[in-house]
C-alpha positions as CSV (number, residue, x, y, z in Angstrom):
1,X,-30.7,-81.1,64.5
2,X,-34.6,-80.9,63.3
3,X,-34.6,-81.4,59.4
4,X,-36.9,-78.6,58.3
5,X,-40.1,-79.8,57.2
6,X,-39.9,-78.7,53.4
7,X,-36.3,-80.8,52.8
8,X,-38.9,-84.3,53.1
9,X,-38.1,-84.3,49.0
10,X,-34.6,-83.8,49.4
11,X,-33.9,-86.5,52.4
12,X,-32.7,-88.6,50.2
13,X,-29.5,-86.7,49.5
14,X,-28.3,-86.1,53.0
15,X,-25.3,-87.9,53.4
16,X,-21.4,-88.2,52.4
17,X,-21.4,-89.9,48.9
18,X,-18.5,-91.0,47.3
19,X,-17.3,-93.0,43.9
20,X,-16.6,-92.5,40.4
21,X,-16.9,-90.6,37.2
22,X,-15.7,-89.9,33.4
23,X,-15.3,-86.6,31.9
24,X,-15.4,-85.6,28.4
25,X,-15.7,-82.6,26.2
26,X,-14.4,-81.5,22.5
27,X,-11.6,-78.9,24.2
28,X,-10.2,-81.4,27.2
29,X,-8.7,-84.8,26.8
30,X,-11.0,-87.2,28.5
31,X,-10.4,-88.4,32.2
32,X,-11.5,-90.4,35.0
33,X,-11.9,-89.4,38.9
34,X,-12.6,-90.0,42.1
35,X,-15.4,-88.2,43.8
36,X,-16.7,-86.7,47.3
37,X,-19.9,-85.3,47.7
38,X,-21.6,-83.8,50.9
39,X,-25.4,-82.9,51.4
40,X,-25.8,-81.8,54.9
41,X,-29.0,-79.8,56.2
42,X,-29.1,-76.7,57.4
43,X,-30.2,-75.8,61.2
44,X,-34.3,-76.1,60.6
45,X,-33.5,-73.9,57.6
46,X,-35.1,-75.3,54.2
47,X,-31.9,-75.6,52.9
48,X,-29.0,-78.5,52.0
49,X,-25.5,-77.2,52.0
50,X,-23.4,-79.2,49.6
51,X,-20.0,-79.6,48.5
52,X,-17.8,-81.5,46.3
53,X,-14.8,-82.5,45.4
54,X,-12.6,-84.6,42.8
55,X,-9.2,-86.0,42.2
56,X,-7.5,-87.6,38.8
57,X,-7.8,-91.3,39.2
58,X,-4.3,-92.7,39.7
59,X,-2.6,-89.6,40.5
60,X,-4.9,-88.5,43.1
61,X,-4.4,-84.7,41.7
62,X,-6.8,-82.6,42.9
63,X,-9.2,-81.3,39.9
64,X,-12.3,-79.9,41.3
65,X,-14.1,-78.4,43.7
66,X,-17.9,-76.4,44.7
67,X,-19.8,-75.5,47.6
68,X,-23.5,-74.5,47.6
69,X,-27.3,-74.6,48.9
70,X,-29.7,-76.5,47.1
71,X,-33.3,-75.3,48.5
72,X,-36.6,-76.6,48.7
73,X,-38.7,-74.1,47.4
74,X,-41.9,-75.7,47.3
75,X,-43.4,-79.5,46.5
76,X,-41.7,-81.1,43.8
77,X,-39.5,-77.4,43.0
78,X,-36.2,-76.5,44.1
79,X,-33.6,-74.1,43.7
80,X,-29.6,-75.0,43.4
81,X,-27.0,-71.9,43.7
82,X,-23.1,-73.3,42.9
83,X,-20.2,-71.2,44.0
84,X,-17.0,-72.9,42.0
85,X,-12.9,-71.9,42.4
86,X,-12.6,-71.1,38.8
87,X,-14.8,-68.2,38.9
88,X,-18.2,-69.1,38.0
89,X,-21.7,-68.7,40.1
90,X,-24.1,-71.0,38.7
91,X,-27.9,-70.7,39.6
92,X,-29.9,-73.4,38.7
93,X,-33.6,-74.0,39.0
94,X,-35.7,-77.5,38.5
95,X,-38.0,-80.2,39.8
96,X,-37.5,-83.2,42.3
97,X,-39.7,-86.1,42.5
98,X,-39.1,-89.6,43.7
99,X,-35.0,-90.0,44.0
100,X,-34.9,-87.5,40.4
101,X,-34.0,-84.1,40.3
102,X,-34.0,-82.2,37.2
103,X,-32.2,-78.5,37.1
104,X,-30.6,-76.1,34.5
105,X,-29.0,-73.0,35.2
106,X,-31.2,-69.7,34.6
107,X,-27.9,-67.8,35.5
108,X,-24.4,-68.1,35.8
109,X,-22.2,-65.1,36.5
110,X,-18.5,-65.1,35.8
111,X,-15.4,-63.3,36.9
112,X,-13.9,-61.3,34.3
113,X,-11.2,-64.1,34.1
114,X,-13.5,-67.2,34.3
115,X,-13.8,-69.6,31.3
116,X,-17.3,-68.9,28.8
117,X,-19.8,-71.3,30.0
118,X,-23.4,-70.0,29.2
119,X,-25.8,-73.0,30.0
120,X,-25.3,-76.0,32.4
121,X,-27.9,-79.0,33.3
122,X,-27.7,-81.4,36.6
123,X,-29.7,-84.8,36.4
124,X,-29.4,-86.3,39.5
125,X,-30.9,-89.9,40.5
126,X,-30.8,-91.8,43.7
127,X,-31.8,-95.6,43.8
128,X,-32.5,-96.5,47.5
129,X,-33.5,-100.1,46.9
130,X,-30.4,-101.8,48.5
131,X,-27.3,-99.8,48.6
132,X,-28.4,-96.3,48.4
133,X,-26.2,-95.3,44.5
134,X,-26.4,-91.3,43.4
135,X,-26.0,-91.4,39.6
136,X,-25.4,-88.3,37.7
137,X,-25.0,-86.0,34.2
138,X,-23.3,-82.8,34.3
139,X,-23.9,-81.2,30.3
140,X,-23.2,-77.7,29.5
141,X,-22.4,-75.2,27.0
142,X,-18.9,-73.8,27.6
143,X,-15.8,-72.3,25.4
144,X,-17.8,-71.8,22.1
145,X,-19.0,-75.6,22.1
146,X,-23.0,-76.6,21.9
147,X,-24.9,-78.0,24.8
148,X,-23.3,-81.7,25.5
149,X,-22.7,-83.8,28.6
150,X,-18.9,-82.9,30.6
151,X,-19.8,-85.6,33.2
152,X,-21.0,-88.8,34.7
153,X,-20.3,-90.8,37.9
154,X,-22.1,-93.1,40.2
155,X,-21.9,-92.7,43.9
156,X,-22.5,-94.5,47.2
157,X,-23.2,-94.4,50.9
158,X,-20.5,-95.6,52.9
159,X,-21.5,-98.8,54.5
């Protein structure tokens, strides 16, 4: 498949990526999981489809899941739409430069039976000096609580 010329910024991110992470928040009891994420290109389409996936660490229960595009929308500027199980569409907008990306939502939409979450932030960095390792912070404002990180997890390439 021919990688579209505008996804050079995101290159970094194709790939099957999988480790851990910690969750936290005032309403939940914390956690730790196990994690699966996918960025595959589209078909010379300036696009990434991506998808992801968690279980509970030592029960292997299944907790999460979302599928999406993240697209390259111009140098350094790219745009992330989130489709999630529970009922939320999250759009997200932000920069990339080196291994970084930077994005907060400018929408999310929600069923009428969806949980109130009104702002969320992605920071995403890749480290490609030896094993490539995807670290990042999911923060949001959700269920009457102020704007404060939900998640964290480092990631790897398989070897």
């Amino acid at each position: 498949m021919t990688l579209h010329e505008d996804l050079g910024q995101l290159e970094f991110l194709i790939g099957t990526w999988t480790g851990f992470g910690h969750g936290t928040y005032p309403t939940i009891e914390d956690f730790d999981y196990q994690e699966v994420v996918k960025f595959e290109p589209g078909p010379n389409k300036p696009f990434l489809s991506y998808s992801q996936r968690t279980k509970r660490l030592g029960t292997g229960e299944p907790l999460h899941a979302e599928m999406g595009y993240v697209r390259s929308i111009g140098p350094g500027r790219i745009e992330w739409v989130i489709a999630h199980p529970t009922g939320i569409a999250e759009i997200l907008t932000g920069s990339v430069e080196g291994g970084h990306l930077r994005l907060r939502s400018g929408a999310i939409e929600r069923t009428p039976t969806a949980k109130d979450v009104r702002d969320t932030e992605r920071n995403i960095e890749v480290a490609t000096d030896g094993r490539p390792e995807l670290r990042y912070r999911f923060s949001m404002a959700a269920v009457g609580q102020l704007h404060q990180i939900h998640l964290e997890a480092t990631l790897h390439h398989p070897v």
